[in-house]
VEXSE-612146 format. One record per residue: residue in one letter; z, y, x of N, C-alpha, C, O in turn. Coordinates in steps of 0.02 Angstrom, whole numbers, padded with zeros to 5 digits, always signed. Each point is the difference from the previous one (the first is absolute). Example, Ala and Ser with C-alpha at 12.3 -4.5 7.8 and 13.67 -1.06 7.14 Angstrom:
# residues 2
a+00390-00284+00660+00000+00059-00045+00000+00060+00045+00033-00001+00052 s-00069+00054-00070+00003+00059+00042+00037+00055-00039+00008+00055+00025 
//
This chain:
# residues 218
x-01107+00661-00073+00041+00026-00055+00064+00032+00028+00046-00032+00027 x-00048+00100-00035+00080+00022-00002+00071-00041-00005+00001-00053-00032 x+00037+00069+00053+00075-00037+00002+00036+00024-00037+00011+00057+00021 x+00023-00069-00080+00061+00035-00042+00051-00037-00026+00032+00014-00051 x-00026-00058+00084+00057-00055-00037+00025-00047+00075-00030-00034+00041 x+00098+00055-00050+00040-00039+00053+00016-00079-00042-00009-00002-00061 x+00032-00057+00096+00053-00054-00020+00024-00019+00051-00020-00009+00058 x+00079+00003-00094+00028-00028+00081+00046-00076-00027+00014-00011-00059 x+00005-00034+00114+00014-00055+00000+00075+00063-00007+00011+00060+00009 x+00037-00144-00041+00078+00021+00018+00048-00041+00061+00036+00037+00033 x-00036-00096-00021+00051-00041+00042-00049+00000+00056-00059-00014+00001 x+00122+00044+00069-00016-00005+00066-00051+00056+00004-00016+00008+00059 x-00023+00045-00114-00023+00063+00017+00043+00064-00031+00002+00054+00030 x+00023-00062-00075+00037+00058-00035+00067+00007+00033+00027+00050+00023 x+00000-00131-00026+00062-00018+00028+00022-00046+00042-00032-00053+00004 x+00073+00061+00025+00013-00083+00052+00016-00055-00033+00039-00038+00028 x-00057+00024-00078+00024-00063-00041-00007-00077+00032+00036-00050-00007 x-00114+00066+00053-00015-00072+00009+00037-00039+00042+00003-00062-00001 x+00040+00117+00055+00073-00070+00017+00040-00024-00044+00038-00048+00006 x-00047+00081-00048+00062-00027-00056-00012-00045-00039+00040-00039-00026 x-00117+00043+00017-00036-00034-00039+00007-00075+00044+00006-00053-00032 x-00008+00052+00085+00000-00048+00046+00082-00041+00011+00014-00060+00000 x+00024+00111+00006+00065-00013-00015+00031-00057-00058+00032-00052+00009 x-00060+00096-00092+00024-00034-00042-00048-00069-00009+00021-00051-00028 x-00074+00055+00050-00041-00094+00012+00034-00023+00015+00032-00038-00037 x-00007+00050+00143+00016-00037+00021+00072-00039-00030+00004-00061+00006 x+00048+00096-00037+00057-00006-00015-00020-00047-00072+00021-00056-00016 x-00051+00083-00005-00012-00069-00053-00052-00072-00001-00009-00055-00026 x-00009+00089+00062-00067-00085+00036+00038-00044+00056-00024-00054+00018 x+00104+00088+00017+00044-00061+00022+00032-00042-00033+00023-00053+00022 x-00017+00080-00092+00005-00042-00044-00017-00071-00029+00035-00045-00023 x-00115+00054+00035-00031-00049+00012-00007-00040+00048-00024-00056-00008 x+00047+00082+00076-00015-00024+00075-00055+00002+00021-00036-00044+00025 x+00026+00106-00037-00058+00016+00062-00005+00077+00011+00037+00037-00033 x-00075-00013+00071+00015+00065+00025-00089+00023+00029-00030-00045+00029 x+00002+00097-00037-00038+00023-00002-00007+00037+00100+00043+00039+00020 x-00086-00055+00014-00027+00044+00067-00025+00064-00035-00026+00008-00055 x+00042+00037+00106-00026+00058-00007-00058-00006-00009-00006+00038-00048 x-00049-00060+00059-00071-00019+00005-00024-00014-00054-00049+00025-00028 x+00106-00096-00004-00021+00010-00060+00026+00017-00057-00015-00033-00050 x+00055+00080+00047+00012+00048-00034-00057+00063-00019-00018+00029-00051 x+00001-00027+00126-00060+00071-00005-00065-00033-00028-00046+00040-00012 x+00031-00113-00003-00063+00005-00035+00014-00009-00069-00043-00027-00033 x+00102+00047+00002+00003-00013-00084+00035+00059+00000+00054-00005-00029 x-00067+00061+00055+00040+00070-00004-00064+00033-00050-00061-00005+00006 x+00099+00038-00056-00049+00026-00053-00029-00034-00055-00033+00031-00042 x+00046-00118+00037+00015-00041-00042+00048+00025-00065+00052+00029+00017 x-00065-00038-00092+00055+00016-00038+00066-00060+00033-00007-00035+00050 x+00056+00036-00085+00061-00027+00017-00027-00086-00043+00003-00052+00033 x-00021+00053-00083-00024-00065-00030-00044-00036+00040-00001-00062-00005 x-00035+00091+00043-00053-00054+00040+00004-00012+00055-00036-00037+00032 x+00090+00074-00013+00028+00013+00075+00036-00052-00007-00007-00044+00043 x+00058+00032-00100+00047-00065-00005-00054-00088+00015-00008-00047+00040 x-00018+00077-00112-00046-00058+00005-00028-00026+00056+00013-00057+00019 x-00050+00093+00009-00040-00026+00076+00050+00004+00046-00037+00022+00043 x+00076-00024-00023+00058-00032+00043+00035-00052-00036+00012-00055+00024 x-00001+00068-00066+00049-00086-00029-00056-00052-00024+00006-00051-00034 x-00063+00082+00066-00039-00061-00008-00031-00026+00050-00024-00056+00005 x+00028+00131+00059-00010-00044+00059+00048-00051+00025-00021-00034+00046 x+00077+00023-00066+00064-00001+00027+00026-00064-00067+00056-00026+00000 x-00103+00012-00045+00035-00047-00038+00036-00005-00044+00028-00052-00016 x-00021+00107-00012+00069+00010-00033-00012+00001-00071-00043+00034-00029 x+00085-00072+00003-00026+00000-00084-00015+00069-00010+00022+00049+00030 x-00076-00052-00091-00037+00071-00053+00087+00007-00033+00042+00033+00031 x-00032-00055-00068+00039-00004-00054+00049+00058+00032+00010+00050-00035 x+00020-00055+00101+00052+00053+00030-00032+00084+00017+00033+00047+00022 x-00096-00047-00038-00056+00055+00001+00042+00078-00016+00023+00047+00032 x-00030-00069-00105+00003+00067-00044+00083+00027+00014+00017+00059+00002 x+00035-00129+00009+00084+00031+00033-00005+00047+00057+00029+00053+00010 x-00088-00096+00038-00002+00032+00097-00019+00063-00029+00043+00039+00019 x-00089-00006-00057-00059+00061-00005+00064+00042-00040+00008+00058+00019 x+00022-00075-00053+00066+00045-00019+00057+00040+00035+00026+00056+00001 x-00021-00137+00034+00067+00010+00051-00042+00062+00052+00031+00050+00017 x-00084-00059-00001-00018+00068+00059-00016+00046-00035+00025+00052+00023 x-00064-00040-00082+00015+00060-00029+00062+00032-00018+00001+00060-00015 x+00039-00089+00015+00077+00019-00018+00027+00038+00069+00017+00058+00007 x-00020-00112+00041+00028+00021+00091-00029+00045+00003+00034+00041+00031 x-00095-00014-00050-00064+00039+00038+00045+00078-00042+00026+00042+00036 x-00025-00036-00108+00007+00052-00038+00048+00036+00027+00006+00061+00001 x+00045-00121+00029+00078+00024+00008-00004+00023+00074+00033+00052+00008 x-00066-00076+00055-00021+00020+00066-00040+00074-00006+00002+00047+00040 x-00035-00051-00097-00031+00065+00006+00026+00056+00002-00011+00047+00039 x+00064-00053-00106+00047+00054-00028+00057+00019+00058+00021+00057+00015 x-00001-00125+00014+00043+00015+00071-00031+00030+00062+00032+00030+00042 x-00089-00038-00040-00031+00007+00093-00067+00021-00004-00026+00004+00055 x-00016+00014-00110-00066+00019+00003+00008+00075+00013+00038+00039-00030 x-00080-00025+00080-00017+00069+00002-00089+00011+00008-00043-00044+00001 x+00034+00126+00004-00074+00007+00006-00024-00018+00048+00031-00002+00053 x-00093-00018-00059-00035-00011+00075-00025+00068+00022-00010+00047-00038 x-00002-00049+00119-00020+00062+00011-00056+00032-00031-00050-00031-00017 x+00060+00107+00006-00081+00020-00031+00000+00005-00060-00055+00017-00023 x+00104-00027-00021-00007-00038-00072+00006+00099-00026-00033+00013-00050 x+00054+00021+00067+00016+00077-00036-00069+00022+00042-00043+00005-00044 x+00020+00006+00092-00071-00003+00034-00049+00007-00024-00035+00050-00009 x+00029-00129-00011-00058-00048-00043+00001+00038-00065-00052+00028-00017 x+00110-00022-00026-00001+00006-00055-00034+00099-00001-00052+00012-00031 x+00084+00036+00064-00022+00065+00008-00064+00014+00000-00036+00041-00029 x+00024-00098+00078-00094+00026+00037-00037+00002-00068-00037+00043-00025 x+00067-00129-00005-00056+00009-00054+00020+00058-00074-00040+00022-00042 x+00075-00017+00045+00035+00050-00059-00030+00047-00004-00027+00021-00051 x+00026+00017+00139-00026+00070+00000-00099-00027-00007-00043+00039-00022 x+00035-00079+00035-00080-00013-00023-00018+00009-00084-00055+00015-00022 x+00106-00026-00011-00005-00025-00068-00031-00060-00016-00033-00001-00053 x+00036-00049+00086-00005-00078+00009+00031-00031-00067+00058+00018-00012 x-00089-00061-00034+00044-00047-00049+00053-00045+00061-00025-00016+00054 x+00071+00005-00063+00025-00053+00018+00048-00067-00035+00048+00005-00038 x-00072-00053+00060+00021-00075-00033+00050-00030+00042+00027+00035+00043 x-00007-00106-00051+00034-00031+00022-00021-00066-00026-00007-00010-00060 x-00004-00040+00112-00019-00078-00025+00028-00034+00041-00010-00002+00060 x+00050-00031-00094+00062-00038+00040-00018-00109-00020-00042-00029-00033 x+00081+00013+00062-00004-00065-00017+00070-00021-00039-00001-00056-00026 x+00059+00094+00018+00059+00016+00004+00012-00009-00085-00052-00009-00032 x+00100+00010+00001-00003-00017-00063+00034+00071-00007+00004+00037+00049 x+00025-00015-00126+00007+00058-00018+00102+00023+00011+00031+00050-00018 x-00015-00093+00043+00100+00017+00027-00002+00031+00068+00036+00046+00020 x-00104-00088+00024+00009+00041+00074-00061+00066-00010+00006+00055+00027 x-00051-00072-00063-00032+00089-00014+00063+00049-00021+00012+00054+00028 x+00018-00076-00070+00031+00073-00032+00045+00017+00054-00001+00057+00025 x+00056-00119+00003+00051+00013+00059-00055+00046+00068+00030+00046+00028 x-00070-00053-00016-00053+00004+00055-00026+00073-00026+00004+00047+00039 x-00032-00037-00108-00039+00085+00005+00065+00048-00004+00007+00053+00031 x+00041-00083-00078+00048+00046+00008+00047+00013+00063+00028+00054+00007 x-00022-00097+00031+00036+00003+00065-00034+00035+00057+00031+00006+00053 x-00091+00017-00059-00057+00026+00038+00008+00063-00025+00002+00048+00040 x+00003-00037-00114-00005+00071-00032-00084+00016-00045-00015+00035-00048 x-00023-00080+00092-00072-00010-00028-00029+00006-00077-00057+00015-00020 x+00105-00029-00007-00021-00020-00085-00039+00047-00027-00045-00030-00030 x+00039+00097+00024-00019+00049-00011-00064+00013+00018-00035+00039-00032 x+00009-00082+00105-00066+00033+00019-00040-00074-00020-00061-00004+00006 x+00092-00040-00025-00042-00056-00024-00031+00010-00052+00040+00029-00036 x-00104-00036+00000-00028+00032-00053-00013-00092-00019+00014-00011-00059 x-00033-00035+00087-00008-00080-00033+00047-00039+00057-00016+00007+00059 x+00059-00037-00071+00031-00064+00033-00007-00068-00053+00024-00009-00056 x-00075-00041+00109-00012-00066-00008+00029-00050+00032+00006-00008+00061 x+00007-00018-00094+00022-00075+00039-00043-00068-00022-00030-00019-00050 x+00044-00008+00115-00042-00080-00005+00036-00058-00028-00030-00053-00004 x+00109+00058-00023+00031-00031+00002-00002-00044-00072+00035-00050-00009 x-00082+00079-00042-00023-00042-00050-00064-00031-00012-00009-00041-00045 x-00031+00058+00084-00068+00007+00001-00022-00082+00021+00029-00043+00033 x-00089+00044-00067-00026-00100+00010+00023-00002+00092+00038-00040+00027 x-00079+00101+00007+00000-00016+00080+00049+00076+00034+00013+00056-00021 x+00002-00092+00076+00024+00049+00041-00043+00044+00049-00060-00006-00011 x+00076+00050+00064-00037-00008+00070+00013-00048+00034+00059-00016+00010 x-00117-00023+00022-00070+00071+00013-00060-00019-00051-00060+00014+00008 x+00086-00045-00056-00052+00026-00058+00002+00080-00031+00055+00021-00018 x-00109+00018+00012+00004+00065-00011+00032+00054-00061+00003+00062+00001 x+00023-00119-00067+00013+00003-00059+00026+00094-00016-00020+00048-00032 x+00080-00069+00082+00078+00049-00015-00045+00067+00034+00029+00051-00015 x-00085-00039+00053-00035+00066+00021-00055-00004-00034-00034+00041+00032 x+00004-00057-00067-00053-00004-00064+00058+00042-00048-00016+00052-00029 x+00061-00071+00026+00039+00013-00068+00020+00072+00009-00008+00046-00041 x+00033-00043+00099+00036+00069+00009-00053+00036+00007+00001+00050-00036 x-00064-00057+00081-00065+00056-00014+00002+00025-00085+00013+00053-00028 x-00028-00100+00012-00018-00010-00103+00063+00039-00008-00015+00052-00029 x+00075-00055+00040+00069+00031-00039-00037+00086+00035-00014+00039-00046 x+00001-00015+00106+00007+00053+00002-00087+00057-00002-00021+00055+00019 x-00001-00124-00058-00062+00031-00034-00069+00018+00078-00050+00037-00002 x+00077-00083+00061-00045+00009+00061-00039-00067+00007+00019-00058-00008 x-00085+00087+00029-00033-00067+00031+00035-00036+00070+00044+00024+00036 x-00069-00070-00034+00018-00025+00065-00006+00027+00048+00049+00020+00033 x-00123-00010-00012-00025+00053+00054+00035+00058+00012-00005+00017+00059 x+00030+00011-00084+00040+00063-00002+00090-00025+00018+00040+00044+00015 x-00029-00082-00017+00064-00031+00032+00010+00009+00077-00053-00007+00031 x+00111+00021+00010+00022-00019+00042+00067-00035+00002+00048+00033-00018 x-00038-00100+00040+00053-00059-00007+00037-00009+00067-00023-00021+00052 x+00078+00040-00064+00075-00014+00060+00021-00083+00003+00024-00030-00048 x-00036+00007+00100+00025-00076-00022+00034-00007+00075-00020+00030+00050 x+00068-00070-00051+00027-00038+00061-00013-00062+00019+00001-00017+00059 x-00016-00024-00110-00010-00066-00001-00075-00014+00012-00041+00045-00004 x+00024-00118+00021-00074-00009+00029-00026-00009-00091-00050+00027-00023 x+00100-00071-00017-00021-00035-00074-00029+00068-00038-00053+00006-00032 x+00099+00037+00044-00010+00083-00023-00051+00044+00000-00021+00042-00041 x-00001-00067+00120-00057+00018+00021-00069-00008-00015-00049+00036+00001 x+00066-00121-00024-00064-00025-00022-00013+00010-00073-00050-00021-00029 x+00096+00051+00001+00022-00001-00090-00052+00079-00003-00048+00004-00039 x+00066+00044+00081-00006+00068-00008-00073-00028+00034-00033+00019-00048 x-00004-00041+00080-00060+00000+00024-00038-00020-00062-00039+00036-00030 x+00059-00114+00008-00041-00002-00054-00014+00015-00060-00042-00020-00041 x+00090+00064+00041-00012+00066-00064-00031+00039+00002-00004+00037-00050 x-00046-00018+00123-00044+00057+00009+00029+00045+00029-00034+00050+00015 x+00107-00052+00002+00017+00078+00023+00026+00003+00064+00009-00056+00024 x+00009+00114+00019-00014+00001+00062+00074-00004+00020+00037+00043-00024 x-00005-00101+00076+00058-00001+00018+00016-00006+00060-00025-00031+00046 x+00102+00088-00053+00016+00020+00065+00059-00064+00010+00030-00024-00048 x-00022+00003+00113+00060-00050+00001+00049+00050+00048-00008+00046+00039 x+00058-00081-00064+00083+00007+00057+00009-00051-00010+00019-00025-00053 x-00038-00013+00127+00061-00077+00019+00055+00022+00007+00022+00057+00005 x+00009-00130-00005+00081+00011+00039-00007+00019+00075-00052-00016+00029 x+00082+00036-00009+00009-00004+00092-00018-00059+00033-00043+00004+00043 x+00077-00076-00060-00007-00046+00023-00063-00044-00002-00016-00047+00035 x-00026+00085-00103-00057-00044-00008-00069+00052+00010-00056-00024-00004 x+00064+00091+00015-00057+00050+00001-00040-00034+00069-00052+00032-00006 x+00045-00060+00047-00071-00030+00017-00034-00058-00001-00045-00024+00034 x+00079+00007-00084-00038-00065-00037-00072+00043-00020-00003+00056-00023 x-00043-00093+00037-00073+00029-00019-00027-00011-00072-00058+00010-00019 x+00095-00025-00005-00025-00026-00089+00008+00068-00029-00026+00012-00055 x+00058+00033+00087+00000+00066-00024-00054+00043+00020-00005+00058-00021 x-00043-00087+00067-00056+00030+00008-00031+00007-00075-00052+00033-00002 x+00069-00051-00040-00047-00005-00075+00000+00058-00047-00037+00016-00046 x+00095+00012+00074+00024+00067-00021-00069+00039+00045-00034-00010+00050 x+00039+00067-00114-00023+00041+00014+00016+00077+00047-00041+00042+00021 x+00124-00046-00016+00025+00028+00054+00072-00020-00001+00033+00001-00052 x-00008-00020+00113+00068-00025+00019+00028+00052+00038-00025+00027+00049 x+00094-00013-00083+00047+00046+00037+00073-00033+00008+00024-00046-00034 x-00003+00070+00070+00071-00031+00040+00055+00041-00050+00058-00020-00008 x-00078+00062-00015+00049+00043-00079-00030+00027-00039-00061+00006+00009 x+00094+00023-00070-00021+00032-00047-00009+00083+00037-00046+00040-00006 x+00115-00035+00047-00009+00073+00037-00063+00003+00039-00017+00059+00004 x-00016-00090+00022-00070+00030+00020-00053-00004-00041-00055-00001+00028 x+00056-00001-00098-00040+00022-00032-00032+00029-00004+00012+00004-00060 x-00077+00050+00069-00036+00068-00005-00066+00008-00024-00035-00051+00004 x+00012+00099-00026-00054+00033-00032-00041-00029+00042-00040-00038-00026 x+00036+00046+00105-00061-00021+00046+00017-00078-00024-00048-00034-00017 x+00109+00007+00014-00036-00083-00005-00039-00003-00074-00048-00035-00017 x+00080+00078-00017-00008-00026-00057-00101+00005-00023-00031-00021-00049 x+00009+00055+00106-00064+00032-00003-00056-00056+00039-00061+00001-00005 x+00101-00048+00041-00009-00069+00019-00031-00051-00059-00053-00031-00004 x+00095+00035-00027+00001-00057-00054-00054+00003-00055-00002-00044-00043 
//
């Protein structure tokens, strides 16, 4: 089946958010007394912010009841880090061209709730070429359940098969796989040879090496 519909993930592919994202945890999970390894940080990367709380304050013991305050307090740090220090990731005017001049639908399926979408498409300039933006952030499940790219196919009237999916995250990865559609990853630097990204259907080190020959790959 032909390709005509882009989606792309938003945190740590559109923008550098995910230190920040890491930032405003850590600053509010010392709160609690405890502090997150890089390590494991990177296996709940792409988690919504609700389950991300949850499964750490529960590895870690920590009353439920302080849940829904922690999942605030970092959405709050996170909104306000963004607006101060988020910029594009590389590729992001690139990415967005290649497919434009194709006449590609393009989506957006985020895990992100709707304060850091709007701060995030508008701070990019993006808003305009988005034709469906979804979020996971109400939905029964998050990624890497496939929900939020089922939805956005359905919003922009494309099958699955006809999708190609931008993800950074491994959860992302597996979300956009089991929706049927074909995904490209961008790790971080620090984690691109971890082999769990072999699952991807093509891994690039940026959005700037993007091209027609890869795209003829996929």
């Amino acid at each position: 089946m032909q390709f005509n519909t882009v989606i792309f993930d938003m945190d740590g592919l559109l923008i550098n958010s995910e230190p920040l994202w890491d930032e405003a945890a850590t600053e509010i999970f010392q709160q609690y007394n405890f502090q997150l390894t890089k390590a494991q940080y990177a296996t709940t990367t792409g988690m919504r912010t609700k389950e991300f709380v949850e499964w750490w304050f529960n590895y870690y013991k920590i009353d439920a009841r302080h849940n829904a305050a922690a999942e605030t307090d970092i959405l709050k740090k996170v909104v306000e880090k963004v607006a101060a220090k988020g910029n594009a990731m590389p590729g992001v005017a690139h990415i967005f061209n290649f497919f434009i001049e194709r006449n590609f639908k393009i989506g957006l399926a985020t895990s992100s709730g709707k304060p850091l979408i709007d701060l995030v498409v508008d701070k990019l300039g993006i808003r305009n070429y988005l034709q469906s933006i979804e979020s996971a952030s109400d939905l029964p499940y998050g990624k890497p359940h496939p929900q939020v790219y089922l939805n956005c196919a359905e919003a922009l009237n494309s099958h699955p098969t006809e999708c190609i999916c931008f993800e950074d995250s491994f959860n992302g990865l597996i979300a956009a796989k089991a929706a049927r559609m074909k995904c490209v990853v961008v790790p971080a630097a620090h984690d691109s040879k971890n082999e769990r990204f072999n699952a991807a259907d093509l891994k690039i080190s940026s959005l700037v090496n993007f091209n027609s020959l890869l795209m003829q790959t996929l």
